[in-house]
TORKEMAR-732918 format. One line per field, with one value per residue (C-alpha): residue in one letter; x negated, y negated, z; residue number from 1. Coordinates in pm, whole numbers, plus 32768, in hexadecimal, padded with zeros to 4 digits. Each point is the difference from the previous one (the first is absolute). Layout:
N
residuo (A_...)
u (X_...)
v (Y_...)
w (Z_...)
num (NUM_...)
This chain:
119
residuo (X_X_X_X_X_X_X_X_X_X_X_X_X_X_X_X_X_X_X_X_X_X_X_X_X_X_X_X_X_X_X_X_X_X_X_X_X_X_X_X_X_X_X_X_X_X_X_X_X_X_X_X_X_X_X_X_X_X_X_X_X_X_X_X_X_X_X_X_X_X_X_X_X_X_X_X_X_X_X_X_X_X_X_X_X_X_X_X_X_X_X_X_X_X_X_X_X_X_X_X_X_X_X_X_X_X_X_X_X_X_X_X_X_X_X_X_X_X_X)
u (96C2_7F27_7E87_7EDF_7EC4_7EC3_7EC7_7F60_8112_8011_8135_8050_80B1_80CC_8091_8014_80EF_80A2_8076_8090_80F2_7F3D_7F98_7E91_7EEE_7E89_7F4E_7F36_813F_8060_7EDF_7F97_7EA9_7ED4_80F9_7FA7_8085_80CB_8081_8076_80C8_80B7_806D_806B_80DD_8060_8094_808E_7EFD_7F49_7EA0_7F69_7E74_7EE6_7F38_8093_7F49_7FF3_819F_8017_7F5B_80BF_815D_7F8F_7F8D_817A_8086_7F48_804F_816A_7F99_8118_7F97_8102_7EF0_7E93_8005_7EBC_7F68_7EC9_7ED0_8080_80EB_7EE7_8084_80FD_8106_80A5_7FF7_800B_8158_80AD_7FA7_80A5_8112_803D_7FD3_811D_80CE_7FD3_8001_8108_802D_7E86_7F33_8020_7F6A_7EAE_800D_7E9A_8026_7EEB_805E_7FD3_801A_80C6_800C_7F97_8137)
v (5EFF_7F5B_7FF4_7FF0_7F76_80A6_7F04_8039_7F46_7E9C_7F60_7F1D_8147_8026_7E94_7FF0_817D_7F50_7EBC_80D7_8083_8147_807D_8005_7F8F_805A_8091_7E81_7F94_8122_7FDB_814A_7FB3_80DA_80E9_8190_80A9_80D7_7F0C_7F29_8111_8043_7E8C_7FE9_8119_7FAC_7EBE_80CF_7F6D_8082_7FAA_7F65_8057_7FCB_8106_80EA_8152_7FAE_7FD4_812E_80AB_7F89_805F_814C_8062_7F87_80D1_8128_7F8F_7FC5_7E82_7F47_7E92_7EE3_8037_7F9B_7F11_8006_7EE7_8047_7F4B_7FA4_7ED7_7F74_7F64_7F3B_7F67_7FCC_8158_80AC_7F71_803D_8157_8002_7F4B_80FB_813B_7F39_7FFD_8188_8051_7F15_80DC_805B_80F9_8172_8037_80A0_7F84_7F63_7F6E_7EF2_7EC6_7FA8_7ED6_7F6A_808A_7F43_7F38)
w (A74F_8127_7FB0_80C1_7F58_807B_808A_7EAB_7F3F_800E_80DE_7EE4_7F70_8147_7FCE_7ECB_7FFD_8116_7EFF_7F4B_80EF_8060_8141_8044_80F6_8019_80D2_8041_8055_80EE_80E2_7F58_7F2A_8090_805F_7F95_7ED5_80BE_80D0_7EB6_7F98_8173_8037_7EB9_7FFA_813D_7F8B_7EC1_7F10_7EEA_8025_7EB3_7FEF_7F25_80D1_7EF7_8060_8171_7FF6_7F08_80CD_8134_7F32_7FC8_8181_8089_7EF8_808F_8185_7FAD_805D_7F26_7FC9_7F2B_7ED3_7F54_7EEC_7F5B_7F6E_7F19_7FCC_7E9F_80BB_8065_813E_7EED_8107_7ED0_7F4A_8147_804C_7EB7_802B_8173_7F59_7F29_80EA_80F5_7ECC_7FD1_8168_8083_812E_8029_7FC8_809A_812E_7F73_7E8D_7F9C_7ED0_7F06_7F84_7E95_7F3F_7F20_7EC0_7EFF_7F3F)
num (1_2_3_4_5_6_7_8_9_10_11_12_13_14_15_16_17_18_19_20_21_22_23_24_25_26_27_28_29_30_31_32_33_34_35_36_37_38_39_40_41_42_43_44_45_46_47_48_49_50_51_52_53_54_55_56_57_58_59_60_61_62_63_64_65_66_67_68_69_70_71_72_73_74_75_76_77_78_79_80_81_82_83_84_85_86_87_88_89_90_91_92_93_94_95_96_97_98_99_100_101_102_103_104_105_106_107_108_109_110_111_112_113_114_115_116_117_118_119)
């Protein structure tokens, strides 16, 4: 799985997916920040990246309109205001959707993170 983090997530999440072995850069880091919506989604799934967001009904929103104009994208990961911006929380969570989705996600899946459940 190959992520792309969205402007509105910190780039401490990008580095700190990328020490543990996983693929990811943000959108700071690709020259991208200020960049459209629209224009988020294209690069990344022209790099084959799903783009991680915590504009959650802007990207939902996005999802559903390629759907409708056969405009396949490498995914939306969702992040919801509950993760607070947590680099911490925020990157189990992509930890553990790289563990389920070891080859990625389809090319117009949207799905939500969640946390940890309680132990």
């Amino acid at each position: 799985m190959r992520f792309y983090l969205d402007e509105n997530l910190s780039p401490g999440i990008a580095r700190a997916l990328q020490g543990l072995g996983l693929d990811a850069v943000s959108a700071h880091d690709a020259g991208m920040a200020g960049a459209p919506d629209q224009v988020q989604l294209a690069f990344a799934a022209g790099e084959g990246r799903c783009v991680v967001t915590c504009d959650v009904r802007h990207f939902a929103e996005h999802g559903r309109r390629a759907v409708r104009e056969h405009r396949p994208h490498a995914g939306i990961i969702l992040c919801p205001a509950s993760f607070g911006g947590e680099v911490g929380a925020v990157t189990r969570a992509l930890g553990r959707v790289a563990a389920q989705y070891p080859e990625g996600l389809g090319e117009y899946d949207v799905i939500t993170l969640t946390r940890e459940p309680n132990r």
